[in-house]
C-alpha positions in Angstrom: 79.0 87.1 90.4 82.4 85.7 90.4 83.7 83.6 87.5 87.3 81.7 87.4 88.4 81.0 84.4 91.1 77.9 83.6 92.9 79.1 80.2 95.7 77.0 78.3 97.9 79.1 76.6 100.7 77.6 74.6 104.2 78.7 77.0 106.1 81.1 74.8 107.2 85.0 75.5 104.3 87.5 75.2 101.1 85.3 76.0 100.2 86.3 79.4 100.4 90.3 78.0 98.2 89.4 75.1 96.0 87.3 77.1 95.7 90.6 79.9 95.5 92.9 76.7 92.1 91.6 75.5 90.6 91.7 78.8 92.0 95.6 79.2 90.5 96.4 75.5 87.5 94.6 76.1 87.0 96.1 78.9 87.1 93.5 81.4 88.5 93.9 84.7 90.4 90.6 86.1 89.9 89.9 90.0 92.5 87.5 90.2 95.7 86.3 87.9 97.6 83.2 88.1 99.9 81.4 85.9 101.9 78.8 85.7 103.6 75.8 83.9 101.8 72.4 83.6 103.3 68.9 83.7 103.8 69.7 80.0 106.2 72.2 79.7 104.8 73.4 75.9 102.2 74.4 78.0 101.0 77.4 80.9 97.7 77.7 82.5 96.7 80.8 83.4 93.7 81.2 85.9 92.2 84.3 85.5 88.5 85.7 88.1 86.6 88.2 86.5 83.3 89.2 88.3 80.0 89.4 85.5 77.3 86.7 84.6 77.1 84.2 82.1 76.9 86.8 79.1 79.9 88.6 80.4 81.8 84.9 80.9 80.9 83.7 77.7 82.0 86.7 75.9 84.9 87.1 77.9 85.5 83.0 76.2 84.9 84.0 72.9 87.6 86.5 72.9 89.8 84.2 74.3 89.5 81.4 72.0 90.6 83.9 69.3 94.2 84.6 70.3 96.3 81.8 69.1 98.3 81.5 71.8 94.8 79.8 73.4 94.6 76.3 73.1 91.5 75.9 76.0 89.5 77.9 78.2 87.1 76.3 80.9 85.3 77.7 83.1 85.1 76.6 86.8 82.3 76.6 88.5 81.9 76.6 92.5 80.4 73.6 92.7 82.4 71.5 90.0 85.9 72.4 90.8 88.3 72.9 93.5 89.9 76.5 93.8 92.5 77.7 96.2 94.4 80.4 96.7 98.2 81.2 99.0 98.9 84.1 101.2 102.1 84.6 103.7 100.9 86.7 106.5 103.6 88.3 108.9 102.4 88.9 112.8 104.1 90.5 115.4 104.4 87.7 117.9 105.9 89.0 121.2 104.5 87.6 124.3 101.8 86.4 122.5 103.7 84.2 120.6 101.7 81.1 121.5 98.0 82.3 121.0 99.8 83.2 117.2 100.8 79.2 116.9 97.6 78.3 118.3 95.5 80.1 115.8 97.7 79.1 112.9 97.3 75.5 114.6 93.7 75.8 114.4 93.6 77.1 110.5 96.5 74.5 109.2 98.8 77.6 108.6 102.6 76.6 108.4 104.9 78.9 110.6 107.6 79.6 107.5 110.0 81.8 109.4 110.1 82.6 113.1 112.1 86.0 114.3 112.6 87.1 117.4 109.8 89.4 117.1 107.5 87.7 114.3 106.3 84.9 112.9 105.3 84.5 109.1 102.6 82.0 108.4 101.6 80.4 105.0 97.9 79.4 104.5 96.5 77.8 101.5 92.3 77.4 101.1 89.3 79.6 99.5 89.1 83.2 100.3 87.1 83.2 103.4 89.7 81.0 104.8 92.2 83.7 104.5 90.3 86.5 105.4 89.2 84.6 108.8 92.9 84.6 109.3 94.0 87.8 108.8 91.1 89.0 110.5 91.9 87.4 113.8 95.8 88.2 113.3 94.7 91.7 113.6 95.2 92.7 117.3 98.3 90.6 117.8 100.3 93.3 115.0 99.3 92.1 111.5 102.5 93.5 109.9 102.3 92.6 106.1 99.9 89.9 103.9 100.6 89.4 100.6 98.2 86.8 98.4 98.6 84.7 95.0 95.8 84.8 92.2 93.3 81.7 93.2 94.1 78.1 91.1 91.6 75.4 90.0 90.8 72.4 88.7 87.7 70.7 87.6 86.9 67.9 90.2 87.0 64.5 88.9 87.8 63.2 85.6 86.9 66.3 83.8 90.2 68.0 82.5 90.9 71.6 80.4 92.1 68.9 77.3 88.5 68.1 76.8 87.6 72.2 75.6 90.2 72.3 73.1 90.0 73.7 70.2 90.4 70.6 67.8 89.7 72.7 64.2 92.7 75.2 64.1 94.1 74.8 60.8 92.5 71.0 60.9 95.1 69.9 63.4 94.5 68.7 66.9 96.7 70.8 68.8 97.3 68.5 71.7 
């Protein structure tokens, strides 16, 4: 079963490899890695997928929440959060450059760059989404695909600020 997992990391040099490091000692394999920065800069978020059930998630949390670079670490279910994930697909297009547009019409893919030979389209939604894609791109000349790491949020009012850790060193450390 796949988990994603939303972690707050405090933005400085080194977090992302200590954050990867526990999962690699632990013995954890990660799916899927994003990060970025969040509207507040002393901040990244790092969304990480690890596949396991809710003892290997909640173990996988307890490691986390021992590095001090972490400040929160939710986890996202399918149901209570919205996930998406980015891939740029490149197609030969040719004289079948208007089925190409038609397809990408049909899936809200933007055309990104247009050659004289290709077309790259950029897609953004869940995984099977993609895959439908790139699986109908196929026979026109899928030349290359490259994908981001999936990114979430909890739907509604429920926000990564209400799992932090408001005991470390008797501070609240947002």
């Amino acid at each position: 079963m796949r988990q994603v997992l939303s972690i707050l990391v405090q933005n400085q040099p080194g977090v992302l490899v200590r954050v990867a490091g526990m999962f690699s000692r632990r013995g954890f394999n990660i799916d899927s890695l994003t990060v970025g920065v969040t509207q507040d800069t002393e901040y990244s978020r790092i969304t990480a997928v690890v596949c396991g059930d809710q003892s290997v998630v909640d173990q996988v949390t307890k490691q986390l929440e021992k590095l001090v670079e972490v400040v929160a670490v939710q986890s996202l279910s399918q149901i209570s959060s919205v996930t998406r994930g980015m891939a740029l697909l490149k197609v030969r297009a040719g004289d079948k450059r208007t089925e190409v547009l038609k397809l990408a019409e049909v899936f809200r893919a933007n055309v990104v760059d247009v050659q004289e030979t290709t077309l790259t389209l950029e897609i953004t939604g869940d995984e099977e989404k993609i895959n439908a894609l790139a699986d109908l791109l196929v026979p026109y000349g899928l030349l290359e695909m490259i994908r981001t790491g999936l990114i979430g949020l909890a739907r509604g009012e429920n926000t990564i600020y209400q799992y932090e850790e408001s005991d470390r060193n008797g501070e609240n450390v947002l």
